[in-house]
C-alpha positions, 0 to 999 in steps of 0.5 A: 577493491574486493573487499569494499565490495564485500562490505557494499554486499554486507550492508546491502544485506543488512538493510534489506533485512531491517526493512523486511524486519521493519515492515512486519514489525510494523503491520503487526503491532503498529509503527508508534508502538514499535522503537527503532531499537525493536527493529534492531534487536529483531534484525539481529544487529548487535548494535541497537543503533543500527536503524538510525545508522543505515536509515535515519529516524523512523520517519526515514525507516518508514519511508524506505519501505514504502519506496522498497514497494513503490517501483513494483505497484507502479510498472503493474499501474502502468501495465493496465493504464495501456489498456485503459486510456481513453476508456468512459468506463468507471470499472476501468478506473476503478480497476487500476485503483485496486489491482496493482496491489493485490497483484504486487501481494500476490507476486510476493508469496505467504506470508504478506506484511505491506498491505497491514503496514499501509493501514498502520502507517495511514492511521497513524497521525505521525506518519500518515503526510509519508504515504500521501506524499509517496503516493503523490510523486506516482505519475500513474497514480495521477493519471488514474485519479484523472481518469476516474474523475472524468467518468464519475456520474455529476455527483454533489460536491459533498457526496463526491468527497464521501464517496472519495474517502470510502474509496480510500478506506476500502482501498486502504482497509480490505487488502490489510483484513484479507492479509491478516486472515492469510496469515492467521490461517483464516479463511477469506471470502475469496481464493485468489488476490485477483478474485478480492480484487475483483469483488473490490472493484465490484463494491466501489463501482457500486459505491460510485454508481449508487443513488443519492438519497436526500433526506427530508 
């Protein structure tokens, strides 16, 4: 028994090392340029098989870590939906759009590799369906998707998709470039996780509220 335990223990530790590994692997140089033997070799594990062992393929790996993350952003989503159910209020929304990230960021500490390897993962075409299906399963998620909608001003069709995938990009993209200054020693624009999160928010109400110009 006791040394069933101690084994459950050792690869406990082993796979959470080769996703931390895996994670920042991943945001510094991309997850196509990065081989499951890479990760292996940089965990330490003197059996370069050792990522397929405890995880499958990288699709697998890559997977895991988004799910490593997942619970966390979601309790802080839920936290803030308390406060904005019922609310008309498009900076409400948007609000629960931005800051479970930058709070999750924030609680981890210096330095932060989740929000580069979002970017990575998002833009590359082999595993950008993980993240959309991961981010599908989130009730929260949908939940505030809903919420924003039914606040949005009565936008064109088409400028409500271009506004939508603008959201998604800023969402996406600031959190990784404010990330990457930090861990380059580079100044950023804001103190705090909570203050970029409020210039975010900021910026795509904005995005949301601002006129339609129609050429021509």
């Amino acid at each position: 028994m006791a040394g069933r335990a101690v084994r459950a223990e050792q690869v406990s530790a082993t796979r959470t090392l080769i996703l931390t590994v895996a994670e920042r692997l991943f945001a510094e140089r991309g997850v196509h340029a990065v081989s499951n033997r890479q990760v292996s070799e940089a965990a330490g594990q003197g059996n370069n098989a050792a990522v397929g062992y405890h995880f499958g393929t990288k699709a697998d790996l890559v997977r895991a870590i988004v799910r490593r993350h997942a619970d966390r952003i979601e309790e802080i989503r839920l936290r803030l939906l308390d406060g904005t159910r019922g609310s008309t209020d498009v900076r409400d929304w948007v609000s629960c759009l931005v800051r479970p990230m930058a709070e999750h960021l924030a609680a981890l500490g210096s330095p932060t590799w989740f929000a580069r390897f979002c970017a990575q993962v998002m833009t590359d075409p082999a595993m950008r369906a993980i993240m959309i299906e991961e981010s599908l399963t989130s009730p929260s998620l949908r939940e505030v998707l809903d919420g924003l909608d039914r606040c949005l001003p009565d936008l064109p069709r088409e400028i409500r998709a271009e506004r939508g995938d603008m959201t998604r990009e800023l969402i996406l993209h600031m959190p990784a470039e404010r990330e990457r200054a930090l861990a380059d020693g580079m100044p950023t624009s804001r103190a705090t996780w909570h203050d970029a999160a409020t210039g975010l928010t900021d910026a795509i109400v904005g995005l949301w509220l601002a006129p339609v110009t129609r050429d021509g």
